[in-house]
N, C-alpha and C positions, 0 to 999 in steps of 0.2 A: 256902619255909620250912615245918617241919609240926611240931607237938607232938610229946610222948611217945607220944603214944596213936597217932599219924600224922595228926591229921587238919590239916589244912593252913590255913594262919596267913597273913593280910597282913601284910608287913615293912613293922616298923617301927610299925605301926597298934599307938595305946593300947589299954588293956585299958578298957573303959567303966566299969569298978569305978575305977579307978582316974583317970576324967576329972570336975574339977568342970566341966559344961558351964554356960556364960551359958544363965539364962535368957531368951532371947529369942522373940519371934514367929513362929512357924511351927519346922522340924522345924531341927537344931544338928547339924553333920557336924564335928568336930575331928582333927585329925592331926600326927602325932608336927611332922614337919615342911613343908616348903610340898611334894615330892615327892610326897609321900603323899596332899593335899590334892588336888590337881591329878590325879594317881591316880585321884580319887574321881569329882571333879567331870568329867575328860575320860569318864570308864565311865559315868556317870547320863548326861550329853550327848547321848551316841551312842544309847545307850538310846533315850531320847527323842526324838532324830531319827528313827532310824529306826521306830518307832512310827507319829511322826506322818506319815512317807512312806506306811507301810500305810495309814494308816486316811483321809489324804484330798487323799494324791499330791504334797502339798510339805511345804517345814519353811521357817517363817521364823523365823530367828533375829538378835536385834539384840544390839551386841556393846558395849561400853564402850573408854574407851583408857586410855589412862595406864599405871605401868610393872608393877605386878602382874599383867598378867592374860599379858602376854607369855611367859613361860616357857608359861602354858598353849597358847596358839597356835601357837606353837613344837611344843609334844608334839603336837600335834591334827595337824602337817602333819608331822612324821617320826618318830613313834612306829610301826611296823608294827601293834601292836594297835588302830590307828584307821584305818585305810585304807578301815574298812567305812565312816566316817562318805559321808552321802546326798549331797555337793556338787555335782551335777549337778542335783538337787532342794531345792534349798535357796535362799532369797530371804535378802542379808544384809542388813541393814539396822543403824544407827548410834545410840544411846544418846541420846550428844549430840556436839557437832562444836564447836571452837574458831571464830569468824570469820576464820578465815585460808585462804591461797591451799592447795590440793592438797599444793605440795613444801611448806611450810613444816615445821620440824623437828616443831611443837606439832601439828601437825592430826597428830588421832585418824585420817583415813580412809588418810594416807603410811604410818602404820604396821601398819593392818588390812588394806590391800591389799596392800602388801609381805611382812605375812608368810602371807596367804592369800588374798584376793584373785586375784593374780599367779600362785599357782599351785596353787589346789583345783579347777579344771577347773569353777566355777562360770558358766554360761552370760553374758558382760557384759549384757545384758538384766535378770538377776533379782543382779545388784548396785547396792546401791540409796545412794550417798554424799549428803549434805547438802548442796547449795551454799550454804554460809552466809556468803559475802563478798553475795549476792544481797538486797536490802533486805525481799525478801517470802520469806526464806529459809524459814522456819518455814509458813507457810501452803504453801509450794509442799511440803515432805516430805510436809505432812499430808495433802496431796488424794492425793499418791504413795501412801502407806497407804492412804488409802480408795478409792482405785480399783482396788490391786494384791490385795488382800482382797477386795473384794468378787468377787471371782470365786469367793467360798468360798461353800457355804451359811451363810445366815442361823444366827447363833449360834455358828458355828463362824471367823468375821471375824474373827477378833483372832493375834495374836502369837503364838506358839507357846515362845518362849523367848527369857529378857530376862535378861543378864549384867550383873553392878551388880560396880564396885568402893565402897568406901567409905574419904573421906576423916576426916583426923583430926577434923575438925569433925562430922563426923558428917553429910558432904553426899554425895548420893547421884545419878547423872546430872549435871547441874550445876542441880542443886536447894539450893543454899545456904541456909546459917543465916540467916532474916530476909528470905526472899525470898518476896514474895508468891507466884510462878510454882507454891510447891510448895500451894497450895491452890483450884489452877486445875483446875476440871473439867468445863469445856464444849469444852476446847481438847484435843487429841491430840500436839501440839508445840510450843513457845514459844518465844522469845526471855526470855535468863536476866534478871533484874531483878536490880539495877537499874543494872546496866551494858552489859547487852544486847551484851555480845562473846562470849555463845555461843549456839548453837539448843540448844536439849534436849528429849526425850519428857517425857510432865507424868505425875504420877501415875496418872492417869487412864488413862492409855495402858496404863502398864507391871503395874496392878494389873490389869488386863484377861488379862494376857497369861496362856498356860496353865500357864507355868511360871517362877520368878521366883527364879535363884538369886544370891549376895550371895558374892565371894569376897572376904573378908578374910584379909593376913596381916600378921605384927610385929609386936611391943611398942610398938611409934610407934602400932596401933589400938585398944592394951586400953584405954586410959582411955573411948574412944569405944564401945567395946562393953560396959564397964561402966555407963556412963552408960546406953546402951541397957538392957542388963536393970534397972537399977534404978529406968526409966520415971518420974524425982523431974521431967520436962522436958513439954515438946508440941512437936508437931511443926515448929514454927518454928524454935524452940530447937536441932531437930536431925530432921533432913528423914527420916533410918532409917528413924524411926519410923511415917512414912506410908506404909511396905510390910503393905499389908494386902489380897494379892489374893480381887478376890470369888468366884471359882470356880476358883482356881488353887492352884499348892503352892508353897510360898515354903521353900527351903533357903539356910541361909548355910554357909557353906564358912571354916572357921578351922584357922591351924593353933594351932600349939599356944601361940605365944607371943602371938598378938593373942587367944587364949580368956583367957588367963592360967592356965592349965591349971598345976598345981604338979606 
């Protein structure tokens, strides 16, 4: 698509005059529709990836479940324009994991592996699932991390890219409203409080990471995102709120109707 003038136009993509963006934490990407969003967020990705392959030969990236992010995994394994992504150099690693068996319909990892996993040509060595039916689930990922990192130089040990969905409560990981877990910061992994049927990364972990993006989409999220920009809460209240990486870049990804964009 290209203007009058010719100069060439993303479809579909608002006019930023015309976006009221949430103000939120860190930088606000909005798009007409989830298409577009997804658009954005799979082009910064690759980006990213392969960056991080230059500059110090892998890309670890940790992935979230549940049923938004699926269309984007979907585009990431049969879009042609992503074929460059690194998957040979890439370590996957899991957000957080339900306490259930592999096939179960709920485990995040049947559906991250089936839709890439199984077939991004990622070495099974540098995929890294949770065994969380295992009673020491969460200390075992963790020591995983830190042995699989430290093969990095010092300072450069952390995550490279952490994909968050966001519930309507405004839980993030399985970091819930009210849960002590989300103000755990000597831990790298945890069992979720105070029902302990999930593992998840703690803040700690995922604020570390280089790159910290938040896709959000639907009107079922704007009360959640308005509550966020309008920070009247703390972070128990609504766990979002603890995305505050310390040397990293934090993008949330909206479309149009979880911005509330008019």
């Amino acid at each position: 698509m290209t203007s009058d003038s010719g100069e060439k136009l993303r479809p579909y993509a608002l006019d930023d005059a015309l976006i009221d963006r949430p103000n939120l934490s860190g930088a606000v990407v909005v798009g007409e529709a989830v298409e577009d969003v997804i658009d954005t967020l799979a082009s910064d990705l690759l980006t990213h990836a392969n960056n991080c392959v230059r500059q110090f030969g892998d890309f670890h990236i940790a992935l979230c479940g549940g049923r938004t992010p699926i269309p984007l995994y979907r585009r990431l394994m049969l879009d042609p324009a992503y074929r460059a992504m690194p998957w040979r150099r890439t370590h996957l690693w899991l957000v957080d994991e339900r306490r259930v068996p592999f096939d179960h319909e709920e485990s995040n990892w049947r559906m991250i592996r089936e839709i890439i996993g199984d077939h991004a040509d990622i070495p099974p060595v540098q995929l890294h699932p949770i065994f969380a039916l295992s009673p020491t689930a969460d200390r075992e990922y963790e020591q995983t991390l830190k042995e699989t990192l430290a093969w990095r130089e010092k300072g450069h040990d952390r995550l490279d890219y952490v994909l968050l969905g966001m519930g309507e409560d405004g839980h993030i990981a399985s970091l819930f409203p009210g849960s002590p877990v989300t103000f755990e910061r000597d831990r790298l992994v945890s069992l979720a409080e105070p029902s302990r049927d999930r593992v998840t990364m703690t803040l700690g972990l995922i604020n570390a990471a280089r790159f910290v993006s938040v896709f959000v989409t639907g009107e079922h999220k704007h009360a959640a995102v308005r509550k966020l920009a309008g920070r009247g809460c703390g972070v128990s209240e609504l766990p979002a709120l603890g995305l505050t990486p310390l040397e990293g870049e934090l993008i949330w990804y909206l479309d149009r109707a979880a911005a509330g964009a008019s």
